[in-house]
C-alpha positions in Angstrom: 87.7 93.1 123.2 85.2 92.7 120.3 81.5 91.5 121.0 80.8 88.3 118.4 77.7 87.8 117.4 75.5 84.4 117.0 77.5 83.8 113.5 81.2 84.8 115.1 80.7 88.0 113.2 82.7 90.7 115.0 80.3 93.6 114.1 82.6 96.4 115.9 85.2 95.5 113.5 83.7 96.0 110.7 82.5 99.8 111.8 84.2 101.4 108.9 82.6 99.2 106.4 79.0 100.0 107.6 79.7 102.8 107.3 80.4 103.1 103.9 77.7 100.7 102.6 75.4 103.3 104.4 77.1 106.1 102.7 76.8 104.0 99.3 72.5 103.0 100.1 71.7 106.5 101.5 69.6 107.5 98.5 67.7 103.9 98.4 67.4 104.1 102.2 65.8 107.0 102.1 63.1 105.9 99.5 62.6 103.2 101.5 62.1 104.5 104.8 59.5 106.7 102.9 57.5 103.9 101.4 57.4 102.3 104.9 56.4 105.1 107.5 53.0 106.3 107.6 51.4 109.1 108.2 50.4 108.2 111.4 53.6 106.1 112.9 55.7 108.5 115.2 57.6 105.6 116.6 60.0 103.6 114.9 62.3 100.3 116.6 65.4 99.1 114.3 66.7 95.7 115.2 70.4 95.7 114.6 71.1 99.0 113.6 74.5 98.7 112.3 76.3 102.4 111.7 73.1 104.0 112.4 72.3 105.2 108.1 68.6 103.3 108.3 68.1 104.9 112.0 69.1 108.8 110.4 66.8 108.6 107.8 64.2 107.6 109.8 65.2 110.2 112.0 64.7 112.7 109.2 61.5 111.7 107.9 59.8 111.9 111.7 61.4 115.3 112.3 59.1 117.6 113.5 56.3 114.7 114.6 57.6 114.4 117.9 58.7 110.7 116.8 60.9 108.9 118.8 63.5 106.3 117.4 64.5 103.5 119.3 68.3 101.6 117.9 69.0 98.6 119.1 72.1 96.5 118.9 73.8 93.6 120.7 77.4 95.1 119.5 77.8 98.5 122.3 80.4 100.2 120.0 77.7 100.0 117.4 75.0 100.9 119.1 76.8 104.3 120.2 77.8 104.9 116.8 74.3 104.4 115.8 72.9 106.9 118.5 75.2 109.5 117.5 74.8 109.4 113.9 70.6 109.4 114.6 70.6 112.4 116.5 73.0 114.6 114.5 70.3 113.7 111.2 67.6 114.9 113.3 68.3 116.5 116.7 64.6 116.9 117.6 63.7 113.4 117.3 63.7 111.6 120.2 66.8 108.6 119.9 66.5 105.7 122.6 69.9 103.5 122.5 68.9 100.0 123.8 71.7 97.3 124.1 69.2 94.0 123.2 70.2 90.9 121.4 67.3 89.4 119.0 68.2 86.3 120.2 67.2 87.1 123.1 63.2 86.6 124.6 63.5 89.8 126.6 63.9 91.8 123.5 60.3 93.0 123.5 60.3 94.2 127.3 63.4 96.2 126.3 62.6 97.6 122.8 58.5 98.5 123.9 56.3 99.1 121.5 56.4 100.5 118.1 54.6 101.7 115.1 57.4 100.0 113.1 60.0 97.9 113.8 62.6 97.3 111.0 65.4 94.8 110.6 67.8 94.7 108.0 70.0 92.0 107.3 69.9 90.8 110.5 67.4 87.8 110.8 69.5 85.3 108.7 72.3 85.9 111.6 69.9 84.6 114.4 69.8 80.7 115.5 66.3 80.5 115.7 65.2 82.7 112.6 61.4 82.3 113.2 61.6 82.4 116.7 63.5 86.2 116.1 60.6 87.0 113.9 58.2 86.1 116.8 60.3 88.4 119.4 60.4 91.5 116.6 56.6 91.2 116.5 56.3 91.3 120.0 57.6 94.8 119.7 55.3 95.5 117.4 52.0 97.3 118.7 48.9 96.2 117.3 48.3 97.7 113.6 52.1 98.0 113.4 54.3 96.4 110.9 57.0 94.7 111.0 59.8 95.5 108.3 62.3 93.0 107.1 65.1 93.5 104.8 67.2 90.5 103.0 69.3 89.5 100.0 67.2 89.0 97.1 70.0 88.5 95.3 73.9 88.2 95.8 75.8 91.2 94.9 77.6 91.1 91.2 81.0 93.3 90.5 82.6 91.9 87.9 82.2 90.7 83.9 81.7 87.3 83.2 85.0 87.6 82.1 87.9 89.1 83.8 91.1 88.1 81.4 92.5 86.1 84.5 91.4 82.6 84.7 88.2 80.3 83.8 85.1 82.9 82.8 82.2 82.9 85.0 84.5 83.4 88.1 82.0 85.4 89.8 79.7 82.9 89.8 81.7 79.7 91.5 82.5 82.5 94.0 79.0 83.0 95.1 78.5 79.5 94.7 81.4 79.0 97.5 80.0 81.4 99.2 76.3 79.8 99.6 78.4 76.7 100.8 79.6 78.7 103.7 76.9 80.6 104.4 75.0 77.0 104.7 77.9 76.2 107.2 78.3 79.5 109.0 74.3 79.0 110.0 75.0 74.6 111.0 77.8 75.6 113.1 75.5 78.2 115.7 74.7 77.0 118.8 71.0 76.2 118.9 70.5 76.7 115.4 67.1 75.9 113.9 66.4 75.5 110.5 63.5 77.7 108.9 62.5 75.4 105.6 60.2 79.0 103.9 60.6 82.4 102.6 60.1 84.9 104.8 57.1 86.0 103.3 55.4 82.7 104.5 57.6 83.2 107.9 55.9 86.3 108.9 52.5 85.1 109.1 54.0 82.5 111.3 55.3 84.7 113.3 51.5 86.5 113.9 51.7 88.7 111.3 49.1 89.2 108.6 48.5 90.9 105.3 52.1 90.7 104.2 53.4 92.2 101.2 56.7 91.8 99.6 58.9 93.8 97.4 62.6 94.3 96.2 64.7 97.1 95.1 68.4 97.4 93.3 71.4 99.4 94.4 72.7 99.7 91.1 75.9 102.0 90.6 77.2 100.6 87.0 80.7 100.5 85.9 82.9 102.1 86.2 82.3 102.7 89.5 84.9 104.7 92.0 84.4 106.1 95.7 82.5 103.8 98.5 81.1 101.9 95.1 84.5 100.3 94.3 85.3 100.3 98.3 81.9 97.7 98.5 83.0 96.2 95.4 86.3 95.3 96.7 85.5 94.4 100.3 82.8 92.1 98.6 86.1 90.4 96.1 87.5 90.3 99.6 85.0 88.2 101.2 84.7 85.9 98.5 88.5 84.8 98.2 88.2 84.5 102.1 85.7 81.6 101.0 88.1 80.6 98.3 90.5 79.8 100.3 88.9 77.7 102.4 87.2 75.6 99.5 88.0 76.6 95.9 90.0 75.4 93.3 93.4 76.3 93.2 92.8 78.0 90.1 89.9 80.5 91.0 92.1 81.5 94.6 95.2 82.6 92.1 92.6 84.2 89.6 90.5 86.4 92.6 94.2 87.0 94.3 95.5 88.4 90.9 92.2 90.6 91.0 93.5 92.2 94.3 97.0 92.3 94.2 98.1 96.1 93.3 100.7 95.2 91.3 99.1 93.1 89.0 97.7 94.6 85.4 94.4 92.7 86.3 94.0 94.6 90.0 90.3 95.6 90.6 91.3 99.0 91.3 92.9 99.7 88.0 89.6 98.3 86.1 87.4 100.4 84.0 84.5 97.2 84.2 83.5 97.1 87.7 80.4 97.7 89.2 77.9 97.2 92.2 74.6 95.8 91.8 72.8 93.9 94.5 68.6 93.4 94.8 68.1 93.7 98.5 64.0 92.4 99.4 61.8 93.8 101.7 59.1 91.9 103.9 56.6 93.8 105.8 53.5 92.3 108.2 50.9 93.4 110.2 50.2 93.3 113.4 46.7 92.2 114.1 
């Protein structure tokens, strides 16, 4: 049986495909896990660690510290997954699996304490946001930091315009797409809105001295491998939402896109790329 979370997101299910976007964001994960850690951190807490890519490379960069990494997931397939992949990066760091829900106010007792704690992509999936900012700090020991990751800005695949319907088609997708992310987050039980940016949410949260920057994943066209694997799964997603809301004419145009037999299928394109700006959020612990 598959473990939802808050959103109805069935993160076992969509194993394969973390997979590959860690596959496809190795190289910027690893620059980023090297701008965060410092000399001096040896112990390192992801929040919702997904496939386990952000917890390897920070496996690799404390090898030989005696570090210890700590992944923790609500979804137990995942957090297996994530374990395994960890330890085989860096088989003398220390991995500790811990099955914990952000949602959740125990989450500090079970995580402990660490030098960094880091959360990708997973704080926009939580009811109360801020209050999941407050419990990730908690985890945080004092002079540690606390690492967010989030959109900065929405993926882009394809050319303004694709031969097949209206131009801009792209755009009304993401624009659908905003519309049910604005639902997805109404519908959760509890949920609280958080009217800031994260940057202003951290200090909230007891953070200080926050700095904020963002980085591309940028793979232009024409792109092939786990690049047009993202790009399609991403098409994917967005006729999901235009079925649900857009025009008749833009669900035929994206459903010509990824029907194999058509002369406009995704696949067959020489114009397709991946670019996505991905922003990171990092506060101190007093």
């Amino acid at each position: 049986m598959g473990v939802h979370s808050h959103d109805n997101i069935d993160w076992n299910d969509r194993l394969h495909r973390l997979r590959e976007i860690d596959e496809l964001t190795a190289p910027e994960t690893a620059a980023l896990v090297e701008r965060l850690l410092r000399p001096e951190d040896r112990a390192v807490a992801e929040i919702g660690s997904g496939a386990g890519g952000s917890a390897a490379a920070f496996a690799r960069a404390l090898s030989g510290t005696g570090g210890v990494v700590t992944v923790v997931d609500s979804a137990p397939e995942l957090l297996t997954v994530a374990a395994e992949t960890a330890r085989n990066a860096a088989p003398d760091v220390e991995i500790r699996p811990v099955r914990a829900d952000a949602a959740d106010d125990g989450l500090p007792d079970l995580v402990g304490q660490a030098d960094l704690v880091f959360a990708a992509f997973v704080a926009h999936h939580l009811p109360d946001q801020l209050a999941g900012l407050r419990r990730m700090a908690g985890a945080v020991r004092p002079g540690g930091r606390l690492a967010l990751v989030e959109f900065g800005l929405e993926p882009r695949v394809l050319p303004w315009d694709v031969g097949v319907g209206e131009p801009g088609l792209e755009l009304r997708l993401i624009a659908l797409r905003e519309q049910w992310f604005r639902r997805m987050r109404a519908d959760m039980d509890g949920s609280v809105r958080l009217p800031i940016g994260w940057s202003s949410a951290l200090p909230q949260a007891g953070l200080t001295d926050v700095e904020t920057w963002s980085y591309l994943v940028d793979r232009p066209a024409p792109v092939s491998g786990v690049a047009l694997n993202a790009a399609v799964n991403r098409l994917e997603f967005l006729r999901r939402t235009a079925e649900e809301a857009g025009s008749a004419e833009d669900l035929d145009a994206i459903t010509r896109l990824l029907d194999p037999e058509s002369p406009h299928y995704v696949r067959g394109r020489d114009d397709v790329q991946y670019l996505v700006a991905h922003t990171v959020h990092v506060g101190t612990k007093p």
